[in-house]
KENUVO-809545 format. One line per field, with one value per residue: residue in three letters; z, x, y of N, C-alpha, C in turn. Coordinates in nm, 3 decimals. Example, Ala and Ser with C-alpha at 12.3 -4.5 7.8 and 13.67 -1.06 7.14 Angstrom:
BEGIN
code c(Ala  Ser)
n_w c(0.780  0.708)
n_u c(1.319  1.285)
n_v c(-0.569  -0.225)
ca_w c(0.780  0.714)
ca_u c(1.230  1.367)
ca_v c(-0.450  -0.106)
c_w c(0.780  0.787)
c_u c(1.320  1.290)
c_v c(-0.330  0.003)
***
This chain:
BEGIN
code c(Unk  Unk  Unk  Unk  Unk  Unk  Unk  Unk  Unk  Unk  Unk  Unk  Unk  Unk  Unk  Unk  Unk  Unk  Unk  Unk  Unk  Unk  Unk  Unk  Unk  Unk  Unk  Unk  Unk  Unk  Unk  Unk  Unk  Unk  Unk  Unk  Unk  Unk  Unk  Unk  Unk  Unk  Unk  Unk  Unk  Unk  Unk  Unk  Unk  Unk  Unk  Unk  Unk  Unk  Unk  Unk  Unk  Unk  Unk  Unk  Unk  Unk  Unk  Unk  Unk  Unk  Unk  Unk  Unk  Unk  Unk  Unk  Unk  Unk  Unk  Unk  Unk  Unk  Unk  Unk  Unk  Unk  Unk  Unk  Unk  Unk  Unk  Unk  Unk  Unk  Unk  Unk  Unk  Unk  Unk  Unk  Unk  Unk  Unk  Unk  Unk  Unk  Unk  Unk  Unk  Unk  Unk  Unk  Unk  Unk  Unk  Unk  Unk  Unk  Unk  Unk  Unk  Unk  Unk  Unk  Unk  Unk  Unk  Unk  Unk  Unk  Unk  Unk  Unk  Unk  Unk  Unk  Unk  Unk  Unk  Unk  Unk  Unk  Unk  Unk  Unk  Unk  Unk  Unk  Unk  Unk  Unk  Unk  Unk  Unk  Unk  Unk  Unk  Unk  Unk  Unk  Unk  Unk  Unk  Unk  Unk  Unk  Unk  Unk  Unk  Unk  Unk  Unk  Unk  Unk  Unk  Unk  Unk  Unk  Unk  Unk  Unk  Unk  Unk  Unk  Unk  Unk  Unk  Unk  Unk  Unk  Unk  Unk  Unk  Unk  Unk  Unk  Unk  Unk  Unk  Unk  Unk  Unk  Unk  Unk  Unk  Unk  Unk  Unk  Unk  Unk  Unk  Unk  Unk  Unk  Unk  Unk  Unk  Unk  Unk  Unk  Unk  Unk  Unk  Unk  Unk  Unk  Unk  Unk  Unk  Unk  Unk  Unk  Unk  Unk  Unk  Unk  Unk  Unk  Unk  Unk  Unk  Unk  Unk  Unk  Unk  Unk  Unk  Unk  Unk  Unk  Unk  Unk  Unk  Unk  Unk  Unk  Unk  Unk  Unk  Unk  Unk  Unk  Unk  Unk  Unk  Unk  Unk  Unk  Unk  Unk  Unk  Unk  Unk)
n_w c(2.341  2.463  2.347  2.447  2.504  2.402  2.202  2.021  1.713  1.647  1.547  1.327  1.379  1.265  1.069  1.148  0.972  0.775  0.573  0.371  0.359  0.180  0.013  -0.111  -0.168  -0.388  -0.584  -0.647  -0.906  -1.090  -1.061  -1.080  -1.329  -1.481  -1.406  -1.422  -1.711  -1.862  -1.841  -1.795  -1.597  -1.459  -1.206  -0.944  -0.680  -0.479  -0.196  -0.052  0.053  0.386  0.618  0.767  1.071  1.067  0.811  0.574  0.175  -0.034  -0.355  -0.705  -0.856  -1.114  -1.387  -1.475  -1.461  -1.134  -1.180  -1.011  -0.747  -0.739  -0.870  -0.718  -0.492  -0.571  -0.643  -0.414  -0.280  -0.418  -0.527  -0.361  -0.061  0.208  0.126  0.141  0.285  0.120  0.269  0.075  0.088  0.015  -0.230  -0.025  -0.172  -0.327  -0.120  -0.149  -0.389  -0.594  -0.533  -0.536  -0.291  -0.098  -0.222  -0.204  0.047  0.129  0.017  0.147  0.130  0.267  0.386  0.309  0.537  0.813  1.111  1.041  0.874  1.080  1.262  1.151  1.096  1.332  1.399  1.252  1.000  0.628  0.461  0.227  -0.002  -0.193  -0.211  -0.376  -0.483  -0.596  -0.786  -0.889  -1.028  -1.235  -1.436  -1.786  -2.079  -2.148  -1.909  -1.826  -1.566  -1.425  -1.135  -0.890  -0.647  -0.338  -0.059  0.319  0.519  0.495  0.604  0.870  0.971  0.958  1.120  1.409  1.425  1.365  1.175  0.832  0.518  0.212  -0.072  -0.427  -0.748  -1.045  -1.372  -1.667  -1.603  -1.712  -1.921  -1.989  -1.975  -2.143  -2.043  -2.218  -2.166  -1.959  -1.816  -1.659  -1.637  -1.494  -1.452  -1.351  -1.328  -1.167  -0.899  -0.903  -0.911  -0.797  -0.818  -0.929  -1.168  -1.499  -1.679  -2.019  -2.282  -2.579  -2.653  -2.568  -2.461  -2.743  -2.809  -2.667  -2.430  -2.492  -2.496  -2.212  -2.175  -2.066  -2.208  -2.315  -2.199  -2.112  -1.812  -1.484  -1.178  -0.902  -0.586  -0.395  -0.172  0.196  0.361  0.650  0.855  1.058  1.265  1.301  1.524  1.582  1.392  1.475  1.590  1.377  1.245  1.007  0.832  0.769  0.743  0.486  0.342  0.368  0.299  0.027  -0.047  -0.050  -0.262  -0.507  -0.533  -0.566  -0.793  -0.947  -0.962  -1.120  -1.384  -1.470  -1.530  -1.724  -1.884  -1.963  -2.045  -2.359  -2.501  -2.539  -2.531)
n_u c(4.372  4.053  3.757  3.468  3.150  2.892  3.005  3.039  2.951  2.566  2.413  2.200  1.910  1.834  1.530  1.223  1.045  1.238  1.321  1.528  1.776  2.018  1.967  1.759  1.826  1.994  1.832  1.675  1.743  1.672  1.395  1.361  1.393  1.173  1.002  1.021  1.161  1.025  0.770  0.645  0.548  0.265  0.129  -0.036  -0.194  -0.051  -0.013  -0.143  -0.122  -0.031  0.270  0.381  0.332  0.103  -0.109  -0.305  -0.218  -0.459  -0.551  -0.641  -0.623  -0.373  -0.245  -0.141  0.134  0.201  0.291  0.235  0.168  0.508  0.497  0.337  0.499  0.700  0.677  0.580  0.811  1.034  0.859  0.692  0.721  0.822  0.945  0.870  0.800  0.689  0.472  0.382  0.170  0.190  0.076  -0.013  0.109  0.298  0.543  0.643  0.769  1.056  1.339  1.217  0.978  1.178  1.282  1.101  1.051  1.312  1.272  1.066  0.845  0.593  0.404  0.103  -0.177  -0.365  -0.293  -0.041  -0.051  -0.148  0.052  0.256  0.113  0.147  0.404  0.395  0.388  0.320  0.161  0.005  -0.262  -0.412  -0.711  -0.894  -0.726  -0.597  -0.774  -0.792  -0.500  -0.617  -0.807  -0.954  -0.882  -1.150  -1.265  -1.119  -0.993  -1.221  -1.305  -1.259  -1.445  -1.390  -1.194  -1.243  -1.050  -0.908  -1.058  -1.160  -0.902  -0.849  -1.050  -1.013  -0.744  -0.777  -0.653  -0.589  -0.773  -0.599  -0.735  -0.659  -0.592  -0.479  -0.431  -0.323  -0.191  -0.265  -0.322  -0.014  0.009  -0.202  -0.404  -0.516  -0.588  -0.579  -0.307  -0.328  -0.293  -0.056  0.126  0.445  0.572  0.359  0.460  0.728  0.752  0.504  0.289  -0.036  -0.120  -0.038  -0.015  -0.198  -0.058  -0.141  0.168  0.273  0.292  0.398  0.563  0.770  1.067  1.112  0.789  0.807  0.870  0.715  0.472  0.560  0.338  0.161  0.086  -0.084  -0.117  -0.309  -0.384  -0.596  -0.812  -0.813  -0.984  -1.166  -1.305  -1.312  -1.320  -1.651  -1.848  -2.023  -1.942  -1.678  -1.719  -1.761  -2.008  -1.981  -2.122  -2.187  -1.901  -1.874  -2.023  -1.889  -1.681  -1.687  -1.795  -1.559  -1.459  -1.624  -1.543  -1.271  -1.322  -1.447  -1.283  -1.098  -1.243  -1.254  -0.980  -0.962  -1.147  -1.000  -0.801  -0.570  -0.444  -0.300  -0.066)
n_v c(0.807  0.788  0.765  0.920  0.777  0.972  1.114  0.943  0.826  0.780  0.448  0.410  0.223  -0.090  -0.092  -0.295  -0.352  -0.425  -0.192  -0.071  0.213  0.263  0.048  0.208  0.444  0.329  0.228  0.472  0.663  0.485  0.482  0.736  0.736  0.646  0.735  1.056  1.017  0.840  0.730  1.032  1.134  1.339  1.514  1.583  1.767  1.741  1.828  1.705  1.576  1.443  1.660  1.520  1.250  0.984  0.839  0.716  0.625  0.579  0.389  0.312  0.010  -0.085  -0.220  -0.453  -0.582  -0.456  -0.097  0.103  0.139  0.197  0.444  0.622  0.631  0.685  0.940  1.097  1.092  1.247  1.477  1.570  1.815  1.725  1.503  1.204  0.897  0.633  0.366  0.080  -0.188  -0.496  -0.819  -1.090  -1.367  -1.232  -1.217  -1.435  -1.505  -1.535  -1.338  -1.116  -1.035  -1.004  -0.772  -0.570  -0.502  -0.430  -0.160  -0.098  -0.119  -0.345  -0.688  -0.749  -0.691  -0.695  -0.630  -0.564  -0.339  -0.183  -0.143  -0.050  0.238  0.260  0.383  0.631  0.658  0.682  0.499  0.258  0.146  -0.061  -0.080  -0.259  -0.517  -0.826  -0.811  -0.543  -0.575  -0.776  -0.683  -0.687  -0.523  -0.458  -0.396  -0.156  0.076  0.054  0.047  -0.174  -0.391  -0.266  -0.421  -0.388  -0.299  -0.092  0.110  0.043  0.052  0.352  0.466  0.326  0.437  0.670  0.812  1.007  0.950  0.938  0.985  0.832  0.899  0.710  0.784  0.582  0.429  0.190  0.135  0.053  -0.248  -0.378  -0.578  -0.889  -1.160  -1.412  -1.649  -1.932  -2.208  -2.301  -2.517  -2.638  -2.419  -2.275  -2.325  -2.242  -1.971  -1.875  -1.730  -1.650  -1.629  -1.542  -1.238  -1.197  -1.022  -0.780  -0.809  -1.014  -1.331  -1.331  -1.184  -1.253  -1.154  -0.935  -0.838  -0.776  -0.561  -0.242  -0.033  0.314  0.490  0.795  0.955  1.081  1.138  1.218  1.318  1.335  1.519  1.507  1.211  1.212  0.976  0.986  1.179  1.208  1.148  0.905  0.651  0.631  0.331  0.153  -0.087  -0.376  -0.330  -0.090  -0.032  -0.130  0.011  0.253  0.198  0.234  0.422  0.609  0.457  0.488  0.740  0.826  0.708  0.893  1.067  0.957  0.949  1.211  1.317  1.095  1.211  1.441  1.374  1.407  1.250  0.914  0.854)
ca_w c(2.423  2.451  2.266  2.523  2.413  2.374  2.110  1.880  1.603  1.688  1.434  1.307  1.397  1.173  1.058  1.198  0.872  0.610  0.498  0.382  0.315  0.130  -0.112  -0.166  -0.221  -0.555  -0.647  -0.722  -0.975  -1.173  -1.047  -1.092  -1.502  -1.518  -1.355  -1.483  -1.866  -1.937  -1.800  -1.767  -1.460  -1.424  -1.044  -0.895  -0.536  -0.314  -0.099  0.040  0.165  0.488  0.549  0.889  1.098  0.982  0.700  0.443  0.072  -0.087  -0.491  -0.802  -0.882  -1.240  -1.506  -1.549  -1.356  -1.088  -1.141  -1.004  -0.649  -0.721  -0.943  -0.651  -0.367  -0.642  -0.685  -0.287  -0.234  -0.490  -0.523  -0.176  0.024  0.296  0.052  0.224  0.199  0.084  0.256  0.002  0.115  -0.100  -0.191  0.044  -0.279  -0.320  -0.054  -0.143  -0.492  -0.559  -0.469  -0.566  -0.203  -0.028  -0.278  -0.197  0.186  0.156  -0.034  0.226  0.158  0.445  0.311  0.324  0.666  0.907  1.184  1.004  0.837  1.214  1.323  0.999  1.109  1.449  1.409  1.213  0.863  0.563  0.398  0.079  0.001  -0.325  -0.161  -0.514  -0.430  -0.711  -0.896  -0.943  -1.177  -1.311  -1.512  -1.846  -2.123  -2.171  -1.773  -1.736  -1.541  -1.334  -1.002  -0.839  -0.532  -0.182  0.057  0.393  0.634  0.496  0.639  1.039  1.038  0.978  1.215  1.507  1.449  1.386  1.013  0.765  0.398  0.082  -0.199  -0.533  -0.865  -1.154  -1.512  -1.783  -1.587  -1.753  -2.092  -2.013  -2.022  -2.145  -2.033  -2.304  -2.101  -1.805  -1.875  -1.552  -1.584  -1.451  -1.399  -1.272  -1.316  -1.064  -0.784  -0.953  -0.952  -0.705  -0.894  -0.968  -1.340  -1.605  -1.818  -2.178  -2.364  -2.746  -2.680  -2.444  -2.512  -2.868  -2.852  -2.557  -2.302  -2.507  -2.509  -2.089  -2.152  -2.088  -2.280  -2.221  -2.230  -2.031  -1.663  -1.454  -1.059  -0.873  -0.471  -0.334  0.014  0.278  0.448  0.793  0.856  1.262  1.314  1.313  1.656  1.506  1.269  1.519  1.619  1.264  1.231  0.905  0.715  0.736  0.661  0.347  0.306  0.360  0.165  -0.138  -0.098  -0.115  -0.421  -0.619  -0.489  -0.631  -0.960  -1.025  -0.992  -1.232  -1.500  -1.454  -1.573  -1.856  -1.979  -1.961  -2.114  -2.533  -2.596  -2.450  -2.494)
ca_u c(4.269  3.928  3.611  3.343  3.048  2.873  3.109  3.041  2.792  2.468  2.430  2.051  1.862  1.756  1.376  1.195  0.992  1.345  1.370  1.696  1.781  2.102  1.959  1.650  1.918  2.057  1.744  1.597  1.794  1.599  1.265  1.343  1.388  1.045  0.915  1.014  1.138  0.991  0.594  0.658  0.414  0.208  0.105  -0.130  -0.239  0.044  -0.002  -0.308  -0.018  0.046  0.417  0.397  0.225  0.067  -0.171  -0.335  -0.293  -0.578  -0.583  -0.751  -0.533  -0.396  -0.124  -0.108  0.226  0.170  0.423  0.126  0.246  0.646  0.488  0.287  0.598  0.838  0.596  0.591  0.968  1.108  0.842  0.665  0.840  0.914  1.040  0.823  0.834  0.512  0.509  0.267  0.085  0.152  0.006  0.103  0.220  0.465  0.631  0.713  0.840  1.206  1.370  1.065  0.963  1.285  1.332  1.013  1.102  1.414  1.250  0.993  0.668  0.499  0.295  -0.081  -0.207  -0.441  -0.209  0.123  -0.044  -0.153  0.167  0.327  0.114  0.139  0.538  0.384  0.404  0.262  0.087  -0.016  -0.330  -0.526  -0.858  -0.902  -0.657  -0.571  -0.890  -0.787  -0.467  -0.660  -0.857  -0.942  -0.897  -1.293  -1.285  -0.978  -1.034  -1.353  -1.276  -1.357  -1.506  -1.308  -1.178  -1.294  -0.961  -0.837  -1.153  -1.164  -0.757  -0.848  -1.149  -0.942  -0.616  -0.786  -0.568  -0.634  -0.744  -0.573  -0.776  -0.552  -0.609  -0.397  -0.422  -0.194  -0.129  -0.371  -0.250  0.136  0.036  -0.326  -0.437  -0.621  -0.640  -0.486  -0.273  -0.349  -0.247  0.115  0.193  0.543  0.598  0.320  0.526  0.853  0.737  0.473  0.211  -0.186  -0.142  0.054  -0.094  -0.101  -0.165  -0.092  0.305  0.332  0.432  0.427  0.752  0.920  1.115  1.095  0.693  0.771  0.857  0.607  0.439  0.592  0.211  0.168  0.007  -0.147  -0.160  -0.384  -0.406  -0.754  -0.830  -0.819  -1.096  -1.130  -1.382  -1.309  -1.424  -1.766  -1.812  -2.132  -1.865  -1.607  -1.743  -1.839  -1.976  -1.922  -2.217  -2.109  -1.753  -1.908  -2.099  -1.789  -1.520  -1.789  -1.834  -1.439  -1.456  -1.683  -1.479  -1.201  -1.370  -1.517  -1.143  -1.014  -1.311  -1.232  -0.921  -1.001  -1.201  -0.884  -0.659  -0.609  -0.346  -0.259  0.089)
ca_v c(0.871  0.714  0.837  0.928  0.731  1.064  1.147  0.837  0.825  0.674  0.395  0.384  0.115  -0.187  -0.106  -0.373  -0.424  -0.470  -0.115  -0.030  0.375  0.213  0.027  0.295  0.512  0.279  0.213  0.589  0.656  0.412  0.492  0.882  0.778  0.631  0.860  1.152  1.025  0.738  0.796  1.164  1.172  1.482  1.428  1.720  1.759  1.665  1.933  1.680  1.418  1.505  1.647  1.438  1.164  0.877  0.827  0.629  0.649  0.475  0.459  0.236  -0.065  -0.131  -0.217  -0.584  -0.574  -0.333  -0.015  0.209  0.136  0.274  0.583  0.705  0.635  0.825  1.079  1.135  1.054  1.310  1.589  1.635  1.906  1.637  1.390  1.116  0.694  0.534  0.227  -0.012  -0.284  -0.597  -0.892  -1.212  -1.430  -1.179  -1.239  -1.586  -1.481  -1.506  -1.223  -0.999  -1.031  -0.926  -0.656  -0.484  -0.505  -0.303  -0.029  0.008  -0.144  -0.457  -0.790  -0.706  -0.778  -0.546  -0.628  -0.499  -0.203  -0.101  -0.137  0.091  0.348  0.346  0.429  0.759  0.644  0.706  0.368  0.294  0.095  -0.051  -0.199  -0.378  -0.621  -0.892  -0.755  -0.456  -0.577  -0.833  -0.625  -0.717  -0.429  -0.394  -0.297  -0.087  0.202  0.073  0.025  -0.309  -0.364  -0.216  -0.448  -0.280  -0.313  0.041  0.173  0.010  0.139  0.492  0.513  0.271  0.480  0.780  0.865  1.050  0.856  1.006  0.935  0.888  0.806  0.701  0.735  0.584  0.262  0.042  0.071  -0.045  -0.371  -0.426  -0.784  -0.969  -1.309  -1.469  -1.796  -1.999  -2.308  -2.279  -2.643  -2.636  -2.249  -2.187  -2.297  -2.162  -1.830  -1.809  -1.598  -1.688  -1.636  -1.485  -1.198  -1.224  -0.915  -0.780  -0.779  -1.129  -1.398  -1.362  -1.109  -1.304  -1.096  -0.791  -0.851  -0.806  -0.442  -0.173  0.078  0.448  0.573  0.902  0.896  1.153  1.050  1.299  1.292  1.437  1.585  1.409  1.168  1.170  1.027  0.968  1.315  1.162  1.004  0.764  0.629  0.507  0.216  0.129  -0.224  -0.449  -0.311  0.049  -0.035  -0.180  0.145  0.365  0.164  0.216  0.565  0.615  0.409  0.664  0.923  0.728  0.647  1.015  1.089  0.881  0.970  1.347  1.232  1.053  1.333  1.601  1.318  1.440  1.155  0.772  0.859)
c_w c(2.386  2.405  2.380  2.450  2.338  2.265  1.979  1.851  1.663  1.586  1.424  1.326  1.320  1.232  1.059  1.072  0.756  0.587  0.516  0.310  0.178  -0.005  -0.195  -0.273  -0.402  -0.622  -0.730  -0.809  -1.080  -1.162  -1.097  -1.259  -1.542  -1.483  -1.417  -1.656  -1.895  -1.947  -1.797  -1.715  -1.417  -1.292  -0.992  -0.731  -0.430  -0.186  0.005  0.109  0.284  0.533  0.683  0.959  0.995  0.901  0.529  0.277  -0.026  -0.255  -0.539  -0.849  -1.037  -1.297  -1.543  -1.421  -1.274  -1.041  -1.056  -0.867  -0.639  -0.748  -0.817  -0.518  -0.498  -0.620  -0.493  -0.246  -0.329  -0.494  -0.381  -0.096  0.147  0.279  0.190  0.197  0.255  0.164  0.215  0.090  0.028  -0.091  -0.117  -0.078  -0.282  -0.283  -0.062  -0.275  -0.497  -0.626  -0.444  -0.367  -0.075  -0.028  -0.210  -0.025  0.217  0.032  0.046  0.238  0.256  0.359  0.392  0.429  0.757  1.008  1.162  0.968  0.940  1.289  1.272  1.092  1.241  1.480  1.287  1.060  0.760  0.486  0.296  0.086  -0.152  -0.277  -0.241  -0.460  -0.554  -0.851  -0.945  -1.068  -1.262  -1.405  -1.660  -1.932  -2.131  -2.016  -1.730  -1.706  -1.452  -1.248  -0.970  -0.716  -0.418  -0.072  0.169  0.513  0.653  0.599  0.797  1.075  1.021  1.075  1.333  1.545  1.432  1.270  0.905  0.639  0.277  -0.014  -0.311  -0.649  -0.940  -1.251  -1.592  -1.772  -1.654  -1.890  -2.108  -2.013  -2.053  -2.181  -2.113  -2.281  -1.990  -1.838  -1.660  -1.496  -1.674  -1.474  -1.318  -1.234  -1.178  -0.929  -0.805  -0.898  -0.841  -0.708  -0.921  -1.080  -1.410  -1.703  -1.932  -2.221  -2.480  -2.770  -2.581  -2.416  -2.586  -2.890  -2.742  -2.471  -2.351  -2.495  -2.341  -2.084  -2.173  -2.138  -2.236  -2.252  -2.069  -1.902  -1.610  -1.276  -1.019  -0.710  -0.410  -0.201  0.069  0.369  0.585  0.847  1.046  1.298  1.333  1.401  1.640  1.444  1.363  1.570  1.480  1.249  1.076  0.780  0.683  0.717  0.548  0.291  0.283  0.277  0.003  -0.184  -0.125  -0.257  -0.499  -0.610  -0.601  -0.765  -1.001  -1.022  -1.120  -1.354  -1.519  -1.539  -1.709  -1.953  -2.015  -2.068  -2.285  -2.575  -2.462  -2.421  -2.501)
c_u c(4.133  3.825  3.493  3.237  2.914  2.896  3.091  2.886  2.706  2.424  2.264  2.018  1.802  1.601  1.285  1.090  1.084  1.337  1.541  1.719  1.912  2.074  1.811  1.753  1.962  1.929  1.648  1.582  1.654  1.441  1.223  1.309  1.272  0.979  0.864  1.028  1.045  0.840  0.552  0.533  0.413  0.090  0.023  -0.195  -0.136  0.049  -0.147  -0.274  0.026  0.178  0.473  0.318  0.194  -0.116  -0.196  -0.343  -0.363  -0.562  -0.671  -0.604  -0.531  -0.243  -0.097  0.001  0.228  0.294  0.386  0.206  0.404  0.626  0.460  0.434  0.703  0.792  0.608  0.758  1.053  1.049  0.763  0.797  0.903  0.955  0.970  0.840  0.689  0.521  0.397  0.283  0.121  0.113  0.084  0.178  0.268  0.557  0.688  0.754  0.943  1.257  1.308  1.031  1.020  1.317  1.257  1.034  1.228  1.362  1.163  0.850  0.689  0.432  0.206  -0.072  -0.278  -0.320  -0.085  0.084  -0.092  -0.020  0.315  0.247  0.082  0.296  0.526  0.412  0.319  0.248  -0.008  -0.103  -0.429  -0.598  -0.892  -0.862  -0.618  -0.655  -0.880  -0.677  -0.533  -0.732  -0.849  -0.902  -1.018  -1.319  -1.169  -1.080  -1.210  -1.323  -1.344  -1.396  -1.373  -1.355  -1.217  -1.188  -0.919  -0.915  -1.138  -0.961  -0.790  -0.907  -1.044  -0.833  -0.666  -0.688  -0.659  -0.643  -0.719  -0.623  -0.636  -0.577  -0.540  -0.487  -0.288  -0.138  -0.198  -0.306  -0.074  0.165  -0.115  -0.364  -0.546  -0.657  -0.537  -0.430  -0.238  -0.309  -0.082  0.211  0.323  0.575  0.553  0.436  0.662  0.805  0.654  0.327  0.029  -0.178  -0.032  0.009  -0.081  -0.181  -0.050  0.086  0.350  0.221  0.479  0.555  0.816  0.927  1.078  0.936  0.645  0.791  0.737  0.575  0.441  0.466  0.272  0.077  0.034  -0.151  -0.202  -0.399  -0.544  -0.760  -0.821  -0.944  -1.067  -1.294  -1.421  -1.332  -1.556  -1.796  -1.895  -2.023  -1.734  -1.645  -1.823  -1.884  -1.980  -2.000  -2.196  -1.955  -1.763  -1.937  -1.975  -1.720  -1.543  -1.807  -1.660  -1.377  -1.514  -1.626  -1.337  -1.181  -1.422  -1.390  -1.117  -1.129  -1.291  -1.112  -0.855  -1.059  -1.125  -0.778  -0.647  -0.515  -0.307  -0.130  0.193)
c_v c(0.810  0.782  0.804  0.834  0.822  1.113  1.044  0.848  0.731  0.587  0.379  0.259  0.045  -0.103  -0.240  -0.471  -0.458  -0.338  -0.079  0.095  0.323  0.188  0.067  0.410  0.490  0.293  0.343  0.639  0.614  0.444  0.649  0.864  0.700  0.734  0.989  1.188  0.951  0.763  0.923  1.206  1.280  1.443  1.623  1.691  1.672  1.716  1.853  1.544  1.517  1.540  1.578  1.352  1.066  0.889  0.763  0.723  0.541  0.498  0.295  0.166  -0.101  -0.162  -0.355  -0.621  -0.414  -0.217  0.085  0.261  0.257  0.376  0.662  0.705  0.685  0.913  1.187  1.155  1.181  1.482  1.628  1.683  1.829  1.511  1.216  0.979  0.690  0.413  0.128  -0.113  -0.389  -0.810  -1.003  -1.295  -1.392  -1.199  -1.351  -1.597  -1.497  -1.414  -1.083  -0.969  -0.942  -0.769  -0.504  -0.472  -0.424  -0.190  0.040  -0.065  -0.316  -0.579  -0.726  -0.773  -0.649  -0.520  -0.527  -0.345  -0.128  -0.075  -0.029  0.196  0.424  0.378  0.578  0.775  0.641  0.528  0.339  0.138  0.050  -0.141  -0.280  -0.554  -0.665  -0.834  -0.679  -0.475  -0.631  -0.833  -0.655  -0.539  -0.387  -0.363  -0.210  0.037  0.207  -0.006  -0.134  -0.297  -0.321  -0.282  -0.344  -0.231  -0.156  0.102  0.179  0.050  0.297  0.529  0.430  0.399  0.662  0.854  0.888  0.924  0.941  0.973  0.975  0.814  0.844  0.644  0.703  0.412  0.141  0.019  0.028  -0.211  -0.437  -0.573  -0.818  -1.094  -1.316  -1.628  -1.837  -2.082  -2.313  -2.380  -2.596  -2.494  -2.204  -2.209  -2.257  -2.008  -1.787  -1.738  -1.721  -1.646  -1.535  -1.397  -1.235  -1.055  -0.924  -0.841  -0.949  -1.207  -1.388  -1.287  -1.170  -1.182  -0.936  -0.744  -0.769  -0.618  -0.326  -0.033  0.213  0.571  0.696  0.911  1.076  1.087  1.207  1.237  1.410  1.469  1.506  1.351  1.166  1.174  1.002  1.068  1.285  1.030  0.893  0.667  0.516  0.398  0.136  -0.080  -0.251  -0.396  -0.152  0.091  -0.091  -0.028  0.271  0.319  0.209  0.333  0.620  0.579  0.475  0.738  0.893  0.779  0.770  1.069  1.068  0.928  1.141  1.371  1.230  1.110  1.439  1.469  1.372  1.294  1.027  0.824  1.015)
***
């Protein structure tokens, strides 16, 4: 007897940017035991992620190697009541990494690009943003924890699309791998690998692979109200000098975050 077509499962449709539910699925596991043992992330204000629609979350970029990214899309994916996907932003070298690239494509996150992250959140998705950019890991230890300047793209997608901006700041990430120089010259590596430099801090190179593991300091991610600031009809048509002006005032907002913070912290680890 024939199966109506009615009757048969509808098979989900490839996600047009690589996510794969499959191998998010394997992967949580692992992200749940940083999360919750390893960093034992104390996360406050989720109730200021939307539990639908699309919307930016904006934070302060750090760690050397950036885990900041997965903490805040665990932190959304496990304890927000609608168990949401982050989808980060990352940088274009990435994508030409090997397998680094791919990987981050079936978990969910896009290469940096205005284009793509208009296109994330006009399918109603939540999008994940560090205006920093490279600068923000690159942070030496005598600047951890002070914001660098804010790219302005986040800014002309909220006012265009009309989305909310989640401010979010993390503590804890700076000290898992505090960079004491940058080793640059790659020679053959760089195009092995892909990457604009190689940290070095206290634990790497000088311990090797075990040098590559990171410090199970204690972290704090914090999500703040939401900007909007397309309620203000002056605003949508913002030109280049007041998307300087806004990206900057998000960044204090940001950065008086993160020092708020720093003042409640009693212990690194």
């Amino acid at each position: 007897m024939a199966v109506s077509a009615l009757a048969r499962p509808r098979r989900r449709r490839p996600d047009p940017f690589g996510y794969d539910p499959a191998f998010h699925r394997r992967v949580r596991p692992y992200a749940e035991f940083l999360y919750r043992r390893y960093w034992r992330v104390q996360v406050d204000g989720l109730n200021h992620v939307p539990g639908s629609g699309p919307a930016l979350i904006v934070g302060n970029h750090s760690g050397g190697i950036p885990f900041d990214a997965s903490m805040i899309a665990t932190a959304v994916d496990l304890d927000h009541p609608q168990h949401r996907l982050v989808r980060f932003l990352y940088d274009r070298f990435v994508a030409d990494m090997p397998y680094v690239g791919p990987a981050y494509n079936r978990l969910g996150a896009v290469p940096a690009s205005y284009l793509t992250a208009y296109r994330v959140l006009q399918t109603g998705a939540l999008v994940g943003i560090f205006p920093e950019g490279v600068a923000g890991v690159a942070k030496g230890v005598g600047q951890r924890y002070r914001l660098q300047r804010f790219h302005t793209g986040f800014i002309r997608l909220s006012l265009t699309l009309q989305v909310p901006i989640v401010p979010v700041a993390v503590v804890g990430a700076e000290e898992i791998y505090p960079v004491i120089g940058k080793w640059t010259q790659l020679g053959p590596l760089k195009e092995m690998l892909n990457v604009p430099y190689i940290p070095i801090t206290p634990l790497f190179p000088l311990f090797g692979l075990l040098g590559v593991v990171p410090l199970p300091t204690k972290w704090h991610i914090r999500f703040g109200e939401p900007i909007r600031l397309y309620l203000d009809p002056k605003l949508r048509a913002a030109r280049r000098q007041t998307a300087t002006r806004l990206a900057e005032q998000v960044r204090r907002r940001i950065q008086a975050m993160v020092h708020e913070m720093l003042a409640a912290r009693e212990s690194l680890f």
